[in-house]
N, C-alpha and C positions, 0 to 999 in steps of 0.2 A: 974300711974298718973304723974310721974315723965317727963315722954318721953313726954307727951300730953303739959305740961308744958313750955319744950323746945319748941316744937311746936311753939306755940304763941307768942314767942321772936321777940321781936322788935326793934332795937337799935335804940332810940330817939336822941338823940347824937353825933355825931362822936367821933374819938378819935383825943385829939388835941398833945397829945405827940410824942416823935419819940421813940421807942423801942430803935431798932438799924439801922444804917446806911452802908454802903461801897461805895466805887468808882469801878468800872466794864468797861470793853465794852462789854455791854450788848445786844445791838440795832445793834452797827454799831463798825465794828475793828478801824475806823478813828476819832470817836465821844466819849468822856466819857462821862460815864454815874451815877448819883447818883441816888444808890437804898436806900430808906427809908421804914422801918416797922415802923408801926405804930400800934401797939395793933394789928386787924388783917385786915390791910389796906396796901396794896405793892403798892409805888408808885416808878417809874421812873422819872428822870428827865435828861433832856441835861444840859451838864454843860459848859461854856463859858470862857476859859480861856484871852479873848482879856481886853480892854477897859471898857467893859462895865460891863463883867462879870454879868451876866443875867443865871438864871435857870430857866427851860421851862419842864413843865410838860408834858411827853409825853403819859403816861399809868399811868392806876391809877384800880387794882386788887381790890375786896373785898374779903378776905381768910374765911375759913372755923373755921379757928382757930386763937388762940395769936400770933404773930410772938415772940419767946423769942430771936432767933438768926440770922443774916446773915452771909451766908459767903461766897467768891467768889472761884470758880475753873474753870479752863483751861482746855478742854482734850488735847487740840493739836489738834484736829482733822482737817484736810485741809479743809474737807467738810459741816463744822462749819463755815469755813468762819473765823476763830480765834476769833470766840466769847465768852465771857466768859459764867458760866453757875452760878448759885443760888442754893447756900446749904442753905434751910430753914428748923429752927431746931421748934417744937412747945413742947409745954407741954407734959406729960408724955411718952418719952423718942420718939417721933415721929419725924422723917425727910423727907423731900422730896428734889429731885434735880430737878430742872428745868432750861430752856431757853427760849429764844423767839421766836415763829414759826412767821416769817416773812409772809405768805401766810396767815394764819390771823389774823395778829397783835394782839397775846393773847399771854396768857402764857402755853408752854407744857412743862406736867408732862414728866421727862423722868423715875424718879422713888420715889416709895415712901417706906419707911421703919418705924417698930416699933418694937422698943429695951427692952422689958418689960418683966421680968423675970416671969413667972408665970409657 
C-alpha cells in the first residue's frame, strides 16, 4: 500500500530554498557556471563577472531525490573538453557522478553508487 502511495505524489510546491550550491565549468571551459540544489531541483546558471553581473538560468533538472550534497571534480580528460563533472550526494548513503552531454543539452549519468551496509 505503501508503493501505491508514492505513486500518487504530487509536489504542489516547489522548493524555494537552496540545499547547496558550487561554482563549476560545467557547460563551457571559458564560462562559469553556478550549480544550485535545491531540495531535488539542479539548476545551472551562467554567471557574469562584468558590470552588470547578471545570472541567467540555463538548465533547470527535476531529480529523483533530495539533493543533500554538491560537489565538483575534474577528470583531466582532453576529450571533456576540461569540463568540470557533479558529484551528487542524496540521502541514504547514494551518489551519482555526472556531466553535460552537449548533443542533448541534458544531464548524463556517468555513474551512480550506494554505500549502505547491509
Amino acid at each position: 500500500m505503501e508503493e501505491a502511495c508514492f505513486a500518487a505524489h504530487k509536489e504542489l510546491v516547489g522548493s524555494s530554498s537552496v540545499t547547496d550550491s558550487a561554482m563549476a565549468h560545467f557547460i563551457s571551459p571559458t564560462q562559469t557556471n553556478l550549480v544550485v540544489g535545491r531540495s531535488n531541483i539542479l539548476e545551472i546558471y551562467d554567471l557574469s563577472f562584468d558590470k552588470t553581473q547578471i545570472l541567467h538560468l540555463r538548465h533547470r533538472w527535476t531529480l529523483q531525490g533530495n539533493i543533500e550534497a554538491i560537489a565538483i571534480v575534474n577528470f583531466g580528460d582532453k576529450d571533456a573538453k576540461k569540463l568540470d563533472a557533479l558529484i551528487l550526494t542524496f540521502k541514504d548513503a547514494k551518489v551519482t557522478i555526472a556531466n553535460y552531454d552537449h548533443a542533448n543539452a541534458s544531464l548524463r549519468i556517468l555513474s551512480m553508487h550506494c554505500f549502505e551496509n547491509k
